[in-house]
C-alpha positions in Angstrom: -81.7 130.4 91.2 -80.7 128.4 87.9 -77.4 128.0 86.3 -76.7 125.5 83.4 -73.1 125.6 84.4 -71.3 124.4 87.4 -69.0 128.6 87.2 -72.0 129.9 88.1 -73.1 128.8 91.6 -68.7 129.0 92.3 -68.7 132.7 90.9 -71.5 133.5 93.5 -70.2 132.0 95.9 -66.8 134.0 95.2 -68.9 137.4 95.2 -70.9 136.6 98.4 -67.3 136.2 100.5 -65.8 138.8 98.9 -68.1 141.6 97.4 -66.4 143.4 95.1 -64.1 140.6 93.2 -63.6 142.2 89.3 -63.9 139.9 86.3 -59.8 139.3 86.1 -60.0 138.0 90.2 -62.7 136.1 89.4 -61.6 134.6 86.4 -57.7 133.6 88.3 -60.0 132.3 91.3 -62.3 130.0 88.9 -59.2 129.3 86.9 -61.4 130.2 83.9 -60.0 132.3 80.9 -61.9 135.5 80.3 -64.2 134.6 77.5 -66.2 132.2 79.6 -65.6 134.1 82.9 -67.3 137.0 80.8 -70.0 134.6 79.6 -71.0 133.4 83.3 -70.9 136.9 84.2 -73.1 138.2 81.3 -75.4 135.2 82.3 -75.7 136.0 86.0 -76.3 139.3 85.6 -79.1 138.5 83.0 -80.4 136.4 85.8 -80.8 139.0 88.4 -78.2 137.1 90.8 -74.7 139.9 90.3 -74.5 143.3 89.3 -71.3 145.0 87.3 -70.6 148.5 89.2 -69.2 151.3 88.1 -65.8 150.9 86.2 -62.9 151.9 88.3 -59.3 151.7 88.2 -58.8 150.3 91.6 -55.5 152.5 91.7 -54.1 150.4 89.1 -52.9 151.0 85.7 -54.5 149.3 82.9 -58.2 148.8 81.8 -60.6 149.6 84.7 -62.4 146.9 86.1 -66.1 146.7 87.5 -66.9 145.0 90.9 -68.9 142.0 91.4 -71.9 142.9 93.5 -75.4 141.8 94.7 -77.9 142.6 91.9 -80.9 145.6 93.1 -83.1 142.9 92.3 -81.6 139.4 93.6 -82.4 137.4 96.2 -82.7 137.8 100.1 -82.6 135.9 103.2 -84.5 136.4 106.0 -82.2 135.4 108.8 -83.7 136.1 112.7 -82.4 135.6 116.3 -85.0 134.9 119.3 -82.8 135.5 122.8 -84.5 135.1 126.0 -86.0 139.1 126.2 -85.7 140.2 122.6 -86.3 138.9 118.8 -84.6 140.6 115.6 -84.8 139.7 111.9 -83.4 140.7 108.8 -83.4 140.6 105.2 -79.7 139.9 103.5 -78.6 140.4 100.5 -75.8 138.2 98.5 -72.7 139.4 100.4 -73.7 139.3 103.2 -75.3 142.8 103.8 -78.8 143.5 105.3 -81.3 145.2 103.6 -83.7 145.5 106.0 -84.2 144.8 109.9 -86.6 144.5 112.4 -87.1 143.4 116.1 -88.6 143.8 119.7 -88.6 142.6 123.3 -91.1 139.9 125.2 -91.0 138.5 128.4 -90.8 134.8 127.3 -93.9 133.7 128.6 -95.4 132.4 125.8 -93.2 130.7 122.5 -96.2 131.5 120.1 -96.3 135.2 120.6 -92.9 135.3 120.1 -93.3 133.6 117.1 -96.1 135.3 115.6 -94.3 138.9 115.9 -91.1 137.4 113.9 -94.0 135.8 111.6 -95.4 139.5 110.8 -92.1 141.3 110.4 -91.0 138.5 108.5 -94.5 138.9 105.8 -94.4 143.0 105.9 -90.3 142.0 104.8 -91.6 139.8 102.3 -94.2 142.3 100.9 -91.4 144.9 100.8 -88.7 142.6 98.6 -92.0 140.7 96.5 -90.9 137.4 95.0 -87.1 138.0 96.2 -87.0 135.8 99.8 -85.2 132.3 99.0 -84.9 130.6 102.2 -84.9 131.3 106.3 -83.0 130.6 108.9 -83.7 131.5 112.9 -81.2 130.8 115.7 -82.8 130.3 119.1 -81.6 129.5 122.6 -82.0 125.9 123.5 -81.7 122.7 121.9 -83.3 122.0 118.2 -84.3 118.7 117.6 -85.8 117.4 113.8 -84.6 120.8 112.2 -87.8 122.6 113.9 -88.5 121.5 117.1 -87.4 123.7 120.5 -86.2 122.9 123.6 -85.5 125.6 125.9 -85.6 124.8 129.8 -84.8 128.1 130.5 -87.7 129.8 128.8 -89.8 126.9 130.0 -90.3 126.3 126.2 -90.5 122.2 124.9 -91.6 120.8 122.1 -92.0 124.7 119.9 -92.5 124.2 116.6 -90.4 127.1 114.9 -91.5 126.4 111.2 -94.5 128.9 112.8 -91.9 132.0 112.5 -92.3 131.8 109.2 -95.9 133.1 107.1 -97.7 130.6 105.3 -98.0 132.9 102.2 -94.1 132.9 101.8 -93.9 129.3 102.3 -96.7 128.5 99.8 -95.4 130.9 96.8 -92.5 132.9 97.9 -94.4 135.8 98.2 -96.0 138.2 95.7 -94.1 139.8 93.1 -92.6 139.0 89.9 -89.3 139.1 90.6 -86.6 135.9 90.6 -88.4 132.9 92.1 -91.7 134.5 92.3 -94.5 131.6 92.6 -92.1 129.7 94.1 -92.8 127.9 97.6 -89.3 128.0 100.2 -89.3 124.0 101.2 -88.3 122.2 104.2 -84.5 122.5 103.3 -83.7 125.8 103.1 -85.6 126.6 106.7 -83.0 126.7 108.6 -83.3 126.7 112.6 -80.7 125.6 115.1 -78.7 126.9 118.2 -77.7 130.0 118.9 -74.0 129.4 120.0 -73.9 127.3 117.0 -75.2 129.7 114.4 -72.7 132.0 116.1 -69.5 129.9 115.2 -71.2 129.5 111.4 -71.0 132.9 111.6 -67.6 133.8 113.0 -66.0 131.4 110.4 -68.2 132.9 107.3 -67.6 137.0 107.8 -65.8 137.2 111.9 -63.0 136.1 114.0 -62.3 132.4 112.4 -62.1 133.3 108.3 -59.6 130.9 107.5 -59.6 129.1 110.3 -58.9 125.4 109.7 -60.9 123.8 112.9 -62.4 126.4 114.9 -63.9 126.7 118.2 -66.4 128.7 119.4 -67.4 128.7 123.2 -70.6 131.2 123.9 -71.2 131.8 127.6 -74.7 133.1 128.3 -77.6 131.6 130.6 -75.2 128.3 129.8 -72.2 127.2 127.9 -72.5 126.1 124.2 -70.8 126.6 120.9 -69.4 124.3 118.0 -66.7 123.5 115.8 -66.3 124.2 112.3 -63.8 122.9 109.8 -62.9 124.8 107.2 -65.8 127.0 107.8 -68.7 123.8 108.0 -70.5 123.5 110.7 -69.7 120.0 112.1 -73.2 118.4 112.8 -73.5 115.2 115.0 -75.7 112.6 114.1 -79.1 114.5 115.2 -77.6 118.1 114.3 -77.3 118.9 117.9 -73.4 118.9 118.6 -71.9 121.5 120.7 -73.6 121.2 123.6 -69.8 121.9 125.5 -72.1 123.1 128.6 -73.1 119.7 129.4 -69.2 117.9 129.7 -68.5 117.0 133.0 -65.6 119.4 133.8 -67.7 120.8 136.6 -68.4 120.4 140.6 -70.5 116.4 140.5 -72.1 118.0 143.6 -73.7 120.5 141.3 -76.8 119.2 139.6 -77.9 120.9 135.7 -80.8 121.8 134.7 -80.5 119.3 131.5 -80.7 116.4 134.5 -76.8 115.6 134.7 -74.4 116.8 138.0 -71.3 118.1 137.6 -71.9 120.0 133.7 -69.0 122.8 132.8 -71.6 125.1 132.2 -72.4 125.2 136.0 -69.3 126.5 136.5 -69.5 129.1 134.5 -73.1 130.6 134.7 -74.5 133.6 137.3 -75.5 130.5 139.5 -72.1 129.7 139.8 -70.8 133.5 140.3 -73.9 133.8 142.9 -72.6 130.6 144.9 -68.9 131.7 145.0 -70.6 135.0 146.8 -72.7 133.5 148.7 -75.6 134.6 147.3 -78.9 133.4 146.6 -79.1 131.9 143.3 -80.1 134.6 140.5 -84.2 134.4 138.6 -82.0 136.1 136.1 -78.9 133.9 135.3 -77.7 136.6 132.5 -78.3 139.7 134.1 -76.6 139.0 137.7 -73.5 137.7 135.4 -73.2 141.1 134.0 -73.5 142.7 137.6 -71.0 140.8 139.2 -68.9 141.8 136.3 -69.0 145.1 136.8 -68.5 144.8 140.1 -65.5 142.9 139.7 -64.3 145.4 137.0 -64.6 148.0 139.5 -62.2 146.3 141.6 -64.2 144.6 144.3 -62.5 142.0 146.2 -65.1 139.3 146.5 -66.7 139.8 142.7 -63.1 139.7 141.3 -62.3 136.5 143.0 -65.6 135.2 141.8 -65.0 135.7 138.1 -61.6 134.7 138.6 -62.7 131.3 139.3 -64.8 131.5 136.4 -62.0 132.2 134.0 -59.7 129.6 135.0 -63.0 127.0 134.5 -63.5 128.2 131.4 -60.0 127.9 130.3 -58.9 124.9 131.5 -62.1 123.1 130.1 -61.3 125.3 126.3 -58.1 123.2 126.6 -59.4 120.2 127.1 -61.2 120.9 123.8 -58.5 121.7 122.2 -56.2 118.6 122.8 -59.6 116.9 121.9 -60.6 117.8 119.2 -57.2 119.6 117.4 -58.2 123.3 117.2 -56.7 125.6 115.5 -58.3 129.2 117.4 -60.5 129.5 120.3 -63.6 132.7 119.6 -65.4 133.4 122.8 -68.5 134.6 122.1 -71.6 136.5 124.8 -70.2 136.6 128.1 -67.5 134.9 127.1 -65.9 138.3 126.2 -66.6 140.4 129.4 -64.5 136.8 131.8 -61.8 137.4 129.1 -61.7 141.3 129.9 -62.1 141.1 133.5 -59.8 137.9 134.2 -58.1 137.0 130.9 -54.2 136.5 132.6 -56.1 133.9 134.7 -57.9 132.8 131.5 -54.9 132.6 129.3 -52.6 130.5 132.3 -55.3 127.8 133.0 -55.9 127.6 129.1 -52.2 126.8 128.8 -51.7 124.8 131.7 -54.3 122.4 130.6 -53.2 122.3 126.8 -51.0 119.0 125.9 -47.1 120.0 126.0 -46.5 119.7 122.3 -49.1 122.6 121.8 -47.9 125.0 123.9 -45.3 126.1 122.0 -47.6 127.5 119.7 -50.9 127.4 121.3 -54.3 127.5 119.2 -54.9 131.7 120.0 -58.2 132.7 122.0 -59.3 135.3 121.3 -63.0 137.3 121.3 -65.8 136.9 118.7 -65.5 139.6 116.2 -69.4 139.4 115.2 -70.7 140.0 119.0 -74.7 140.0 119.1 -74.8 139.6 115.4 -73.4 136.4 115.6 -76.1 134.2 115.5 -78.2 136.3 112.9 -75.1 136.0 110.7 -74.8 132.4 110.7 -78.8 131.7 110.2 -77.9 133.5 107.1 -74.6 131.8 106.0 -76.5 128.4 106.9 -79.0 128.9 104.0 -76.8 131.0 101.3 -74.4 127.8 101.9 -78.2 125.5 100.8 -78.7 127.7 98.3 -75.9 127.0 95.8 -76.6 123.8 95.6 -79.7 125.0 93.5 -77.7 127.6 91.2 
C-alpha cells in the first residue's frame, strides 16, 4: 500500500475502526475540508484500499452520503490461533471482517504438523485472494522469543520456529495474482507471532470489551495465567516482547513449585492443578478440561467443587488488584476461564478484588468485567497487530 500523503494511511485507519464513516465524518475526524478529504478518497479508492457504497440518507436530511468500506479487491490478513487441541485461520479484510476461515484439531504431539496444516490453509487462502495477503500474524500458547521462536512447556514444544506457518511462495512474492501488491514478498516485520493472552488484550482494546479504554488489563486463565496491558489500545511490550507473563508473580502458595521453574507462581493458584489439590484429587493430564468439570460441578451446586472455585476467585481477584494499584488500570477484561470463576464465584471475585485495591480506588474501582471477543480473541488481535504495521507503509 502507497500513499503520497500522510490523510491517507489516517483515513484508513479511521475506516478499519469504524466501517462505514461517510466523507463529511471523515473529513471532521481528519480535520480536513472536503475538497482534499474527496481527493484522498478518490485516491484510495483508485488504489483498491476503500470502496464508496451505495448513497444513503442515513435518516438524515440533506445530501446522502456513501459509507467508507473495505474495497472487493483490497488487502487481507491472514491472522491464525494454534491452542493446545485445535488451530484456526482466517483471511480479514480492512475493518476488521473475515473473508474466509479455516481450522482443525491435533493432539499436540508434534509442532511441525501443526504447523504445516495452518501452512496449507494458509496457501489454498492465498490462492483464493491472489496477490491480496499483506502480512501474518499467529497467536500461540506459550512464550515467543525473537518474534518467532516457541516455548510451550505444556505442549512439550521449545525452540519451534513459527515463521514455518507460513508458505514460502507467499513469503517470496505475495502470492500469484495481479492484484495490489502482487510480486511482492511479506518481510520479517509484518509476521506477526506472539502470545495468546496477549494477542487477546490487542484484541479486546481494538474491536471488544476495552475500546477506549485508557490502560487496560487483560487476565486470560487457561492451562495458566497470562494477559497484558494496553495503553490507549498499544500493546505494552517489555524489553524482549514477552511482558505479561502475570502467571508467573509470586502471589501464590511458595510450597507450590511452576512448571516455568519458580515456587509459589499466581497462576498455580488458579489452574485445574490447583482446583484438583483443593479436592483432593490427583492432579489432572488435562489442566483445561478438569477446570471446566469442576466448574460445572460447582455450578450445579456441589459443596466441595463450589468451595474449590471459590478459592480460586478470591486468588484471582486479590492478585487483579495488586495489578491494578501497580500498574494504574483503568478496566480489568477476564478472558478463557477467566469468565466461567467470574460466573460461578464472581461476589467472592468482586470482594477480594476490592479488598485488595488501594483505598483511594475504591471509590470508583477500575470495573472487571468479561472479554467481549471470547475465543476470537487472540485471532483478532494477530490481526490488529499487523493492520496497526501496515499503515506505517500507506
Amino acid at each position: 500500500m502507497t500513499s503520497g500523503a500522510a490523510r491517507g494511511p489516517q483515513l484508513l485507519r479511521l475506516v478499519h475502526a469504524g466501517p462505514g464513516l461517510t466523507r463529511a465524518e471523515a473529513a471532521h475526524a481528519l480535520g480536513a475540508g472536503t475538497g482534499t478529504t474527496t481527493e484522498v478518497v478518490t485516491r484510495l479508492v483508485a488504489e483498491q484500499l476503500l470502496q464508496e457504497g451505495a448513497p444513503t440518507s442515513g435518516g438524515r436530511r440533506g445530501r446522502p452520503t456513501r459509507p467508507l468500506t473495505a474495497h472487493p479487491q483490497g488487502p487481507l490478513v491472514l491472522a491464525a490461533v494454534v491452542s493446545h487441541e485445535s488451530w484456526r485461520l482466517q483471511a480479514v479484510q480492512l475493518g476488521g471482517t473475515a473473508v474466509a476461515a479455516a481450522g482443525g484439531h491435533h493432539d499436540g504431539t508434534d509442532p511441525a504438523r501443526v504447523l504445516a496444516a495452518v501452512r496449507a490453509a494458509a496457501l489454498r487462502t492465498a490462492r483464493r485472494f491472489p496477490g491480496r495477503v499483506r502480512g501474518c500474524g499467529l497467536a500461540v500458547p506459550g512464550l515467543v522469543t525473537d518474534g518467532h521462536r516457541l516455548h510451550a512447556p505444556l505442549l512439550g514444544w521449545s525452540g519451534v520456529d513459527l515463521r514455518r506457518a507460513w508458505p514460502r511462495e507467499l513469503l517470496d512474492g505475495g502470492g500469484p495474482g495481479t492484484g495490489p501488491g502482487a510480486g511482492r514478498g511479506i518481510d520479517d516485520e509484518l509476521l506477526v507471532a506472539g502470545n495468546d493472552a496477549r494477542l487477546a488484550a490487542v484484541g479486546e482494546s481494538a474491536r471488544g470489551a476495552a475500546v477506549g479504554a485508557r490502560a487496560a488489563l487483560h487476565l486470560h486463565l487457561d492451562a495458566g495465567l497470562g494477559g497484558a496491558l494496553t495503553a490507549g489500545g498499544v500493546l505494552v511490550d517489555g524489553a524482549r516482547g514477552s511482558a505479561g507473563e502475570f502467571g508467573h508473580l509470586p502471589f501464590g502458595d511458595p510450597g507450590v513449585a511452576c512448571g516455568c521453574g519458580a515456587s509459589g507462581c499466581w497462576g498455580t493458584a488458579l489452574d485445574g492443578a490447583a482446583l484438583a489439590r483443593a479436592l483432593g484429587e490427583p492432579v489432572p493430564r488435562d489442566p483445561v478440561a478438569s477446570s471446566h468439570r469442576v466448574l460445572d460441578r460447582a455450578a450445579a451446586g456441589e459443596a466441595g467443587a463450589g468451595a474449590a472455585v471459590r478459592g480460586v476467585a478470591a486468588a484471582l481477584g486479590r492478585g487483579a488488584a495488586g495489578l491494578v494499584n501497580a500498574l494504574d488500570a483503568d478496566l480489568v477484561t477476564l478472558g478463557g476461564l477467566g469468565v466461567r470463576v467470574a460466573d460461578v464465584a464472581g461476589d467472592v471475585l468482586q470482594e477480594s478484588y476490592r479488598a485488595g485495591l488501594m483505598a483511594f480506588r475504591r471509590a470508583d474501582p477500575p470495573p472487571v468485567r468479561a472479554a467481549a471477543l471470547g475465543e476470537d480473541g487472540p485471532l483478532t488481535g494477530a490481526a490488529e497487530l499487523v493492520w496497526s504495521r501496515l499503515w506505517a507503509r500507506c
